[in-house]
N, C-alpha and C positions, 0 to 999 in steps of 0.2 A: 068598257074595259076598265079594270081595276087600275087606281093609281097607286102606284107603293111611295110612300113618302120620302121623306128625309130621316124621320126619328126612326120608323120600321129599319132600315138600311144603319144606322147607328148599333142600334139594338144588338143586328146580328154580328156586325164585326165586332162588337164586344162578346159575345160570345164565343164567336171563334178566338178571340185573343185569349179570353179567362182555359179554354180546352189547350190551348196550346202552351198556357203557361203550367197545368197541373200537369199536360205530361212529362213536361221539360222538369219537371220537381220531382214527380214520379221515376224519371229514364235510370236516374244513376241505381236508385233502389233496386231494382228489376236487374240488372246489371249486376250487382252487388250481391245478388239472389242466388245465382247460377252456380252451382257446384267448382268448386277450385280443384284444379290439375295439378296433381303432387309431381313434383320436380327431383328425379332421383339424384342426390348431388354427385353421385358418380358419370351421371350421364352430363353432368354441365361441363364446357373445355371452358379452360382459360387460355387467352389467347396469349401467347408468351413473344416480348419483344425480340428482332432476329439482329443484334449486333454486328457491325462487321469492323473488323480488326486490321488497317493497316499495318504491315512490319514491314521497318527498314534497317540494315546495319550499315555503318560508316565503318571503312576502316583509318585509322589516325596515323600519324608519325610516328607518335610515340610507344609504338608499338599494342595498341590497343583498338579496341572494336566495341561501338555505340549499337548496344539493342536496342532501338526503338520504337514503341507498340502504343497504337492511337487507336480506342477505343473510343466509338459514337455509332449511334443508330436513331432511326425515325420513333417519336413519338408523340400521336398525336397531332400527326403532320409536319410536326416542326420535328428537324433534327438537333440532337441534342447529345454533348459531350461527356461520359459517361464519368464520373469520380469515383474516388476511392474504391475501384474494383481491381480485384489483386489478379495481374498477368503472371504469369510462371514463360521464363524461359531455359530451355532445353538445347541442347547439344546433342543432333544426331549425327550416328555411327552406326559401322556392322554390326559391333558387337551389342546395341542398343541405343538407348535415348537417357543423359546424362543431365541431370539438372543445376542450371547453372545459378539460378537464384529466382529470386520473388519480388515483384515490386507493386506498389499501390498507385492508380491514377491519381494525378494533378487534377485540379481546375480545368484543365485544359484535355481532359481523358488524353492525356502521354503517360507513358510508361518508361522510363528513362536505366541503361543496366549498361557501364562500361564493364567487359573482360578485357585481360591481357589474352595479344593472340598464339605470345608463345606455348603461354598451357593448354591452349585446343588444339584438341589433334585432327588430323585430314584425312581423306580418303585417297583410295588409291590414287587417283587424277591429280591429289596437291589441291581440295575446294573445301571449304568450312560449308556447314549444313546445319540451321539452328532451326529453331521451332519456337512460337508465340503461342500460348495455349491461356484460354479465357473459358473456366470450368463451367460457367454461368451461375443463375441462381432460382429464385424462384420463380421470378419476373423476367428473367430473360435467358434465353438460348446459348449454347457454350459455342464459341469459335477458337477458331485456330489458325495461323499463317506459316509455311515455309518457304526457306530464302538461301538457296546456295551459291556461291559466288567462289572464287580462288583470288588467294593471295598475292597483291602487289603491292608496287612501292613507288610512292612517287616521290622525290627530289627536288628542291629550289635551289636555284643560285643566281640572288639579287648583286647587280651589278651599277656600280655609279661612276659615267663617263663626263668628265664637267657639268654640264647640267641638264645628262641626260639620264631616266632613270629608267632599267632593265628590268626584265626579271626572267632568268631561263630555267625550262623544267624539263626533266627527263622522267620517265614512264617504262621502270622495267618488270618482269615476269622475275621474283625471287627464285624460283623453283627450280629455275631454267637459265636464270640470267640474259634472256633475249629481250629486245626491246619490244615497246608494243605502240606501234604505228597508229595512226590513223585514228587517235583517241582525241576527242576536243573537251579541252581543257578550261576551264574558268576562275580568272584572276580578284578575288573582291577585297575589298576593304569596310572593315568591321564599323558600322556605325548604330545608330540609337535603338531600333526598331529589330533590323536584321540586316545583315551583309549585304553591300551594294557592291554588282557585279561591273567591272570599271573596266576591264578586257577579258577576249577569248582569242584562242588558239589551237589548232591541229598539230597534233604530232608528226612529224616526216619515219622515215624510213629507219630512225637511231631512237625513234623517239623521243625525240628532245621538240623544243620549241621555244623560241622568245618573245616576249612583247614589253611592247612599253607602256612605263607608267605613267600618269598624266599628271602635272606638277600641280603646286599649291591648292593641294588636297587639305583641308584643316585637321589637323592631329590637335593630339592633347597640347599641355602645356609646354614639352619639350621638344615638340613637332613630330612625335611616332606616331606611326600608325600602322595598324593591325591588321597584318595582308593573308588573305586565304585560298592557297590554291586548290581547288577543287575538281574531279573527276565527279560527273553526277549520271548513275545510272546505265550503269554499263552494262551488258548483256553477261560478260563472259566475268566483270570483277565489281560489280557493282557501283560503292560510292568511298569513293578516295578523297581525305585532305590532309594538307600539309600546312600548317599556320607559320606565321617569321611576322619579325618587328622590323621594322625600318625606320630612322628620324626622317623621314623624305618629307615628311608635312609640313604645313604653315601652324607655327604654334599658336595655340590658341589658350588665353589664359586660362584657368578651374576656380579664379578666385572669385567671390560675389561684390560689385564692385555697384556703388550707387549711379543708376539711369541719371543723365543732365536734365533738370527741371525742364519741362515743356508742359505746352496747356493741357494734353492730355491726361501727365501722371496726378499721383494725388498729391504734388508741390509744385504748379507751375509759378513762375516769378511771378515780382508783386507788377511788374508794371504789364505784362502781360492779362495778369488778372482785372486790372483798373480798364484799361481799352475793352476786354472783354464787356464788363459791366456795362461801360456807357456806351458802348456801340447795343448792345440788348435793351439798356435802358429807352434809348431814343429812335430802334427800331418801335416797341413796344410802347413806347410813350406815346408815337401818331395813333395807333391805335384805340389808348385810354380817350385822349382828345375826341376823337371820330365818335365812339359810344358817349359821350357824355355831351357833346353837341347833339345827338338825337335825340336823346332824351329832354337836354333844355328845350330845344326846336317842338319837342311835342307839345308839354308843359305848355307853350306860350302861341299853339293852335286855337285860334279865335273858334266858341263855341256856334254849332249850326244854332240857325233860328229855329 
């Protein structure tokens, strides 16, 4: 029987290597060879982003109603806040759809449009009916939101009994002048971020309600502070507030006033500073000590024979 060597068995897996390298150099050519498939550009879609458009209106005290329209949609898996895209809101009616104005997104894809609600007119029920319209563009899909609600009103009446502090709301139906029952109501106080909600309460049978407010609250300098009472999300009237000031706060200065030296800021005392030092100094010193005895202790390691 034939012995096949070592060199024999070299030889061929070089061979096979060298076959498998020209076709691996060859592949793309071949590949590259093949007749190209024309692409009718009419027949290619672009996939168009699909926006969707929160709308919400507030109605205010001061006789006035906040259109507010948050545009953002997915892109790219991540959702993302849409800017400077121009919402249009509308005023619908029997007789049609009235355009109340035009506004461009924030940073924050909001859309921000206060009307007075004396010059919108109602339907027969006595209910406002607006419209968010978002035309789209190239890159993205048109949306749109509506939002009917009917007109109320809501009322405060902050009250200070020694040193207890009140605050009563009533909740009536303008249209009708009936009260409106069984609405829970929210008490907050305006701070850094966004209003902090500090009480809630139901309305009874007159629509009214009281609660108290909780003392030494920090206000500004003269101890006010900026109280919001809110209806949020109502079925039959939406979102209602009423804002009012009160001094009921603990004043808090506005003026920039120099921090007391301590070891943290950038001026702690000197004698502060000194202990600092020598207590680092003579943690850190055993240290230097320790390293520098190992090294003498090596230095004067008698040489092997």
């Amino acid at each position: 029987m034939k012995k096949i060597s070592v060199h024999w068995i070299k030889n061929r897996l070089f061979l096979v290597f060298a076959a498998w390298q020209v076709f691996a150099f060859l592949a793309p050519g071949i590949v590259q060879a093949q007749p190209e498939t024309k692409i009718n550009p009419a027949q290619e879609e672009v996939e168009l982003i699909s926006p969707s458009l929160d709308f919400t209106c507030t109605q205010k005290n001061d006789n006035t109603v906040n259109l507010k329209a948050i545009l953002r949609g997915k892109v790219e898996g991540t959702f993302v806040k849409f800017r400077q895209m121009k919402i249009t809101f509308y005023q619908a009616s029997p007789s049609g759809e009235q355009e109340m104005g035009a506004v461009h997104t924030n940073s924050d894809g909001i859309a921000l449009l206060n009307v007075k609600s004396d010059s919108i007119a109602t339907d027969e029920t006595g209910k406002f009916h607006f419209k968010a319209v978002f035309e789209g563009n190239k890159s993205m899909e048109s949306a749109e939101e509506e939002i009917s609600f009917a007109k109320a009103q809501l009322t405060v009446n902050p009250l200070k009994e020694d040193s207890l502090f009140t605050v009563g709301v009533k909740l009536t139906d303008p249209s009708t002048g009936n009260p409106v029952p069984e609405a829970t109501i929210g008490i907050y106080v305006h701070r850094l971020f966004k209003p902090l909600k500090i009480a809630e309460g139901t309305t009874d049978e007159n629509g009214e309600m009281s609660v108290e407010i909780p003392q030494n609250l920090p206000g500004d300098a003269k101890g006010n502070l900026h109280f919001l009472a809110r209806l949020d999300e109502s079925d039959e009237y939406g979102n209602l507030e009423t804002s009012f000031t009160e001094a009921w706060g603990k004043p808090v200065s506005d003026q920039l006033q120099e921090l007391p030296r301590a070891l943290w800021s950038s001026h702690p005392p000197i004698w502060m500073l000194v202990t600092f030092i020598i207590l680092m100094t003579a943690v850190w010193g055993h240290y230097i000590v320790i390293v520098y005895e190992l090294f003498r202790l090596r230095k004067e390691e008698p040489e092997s024979v």
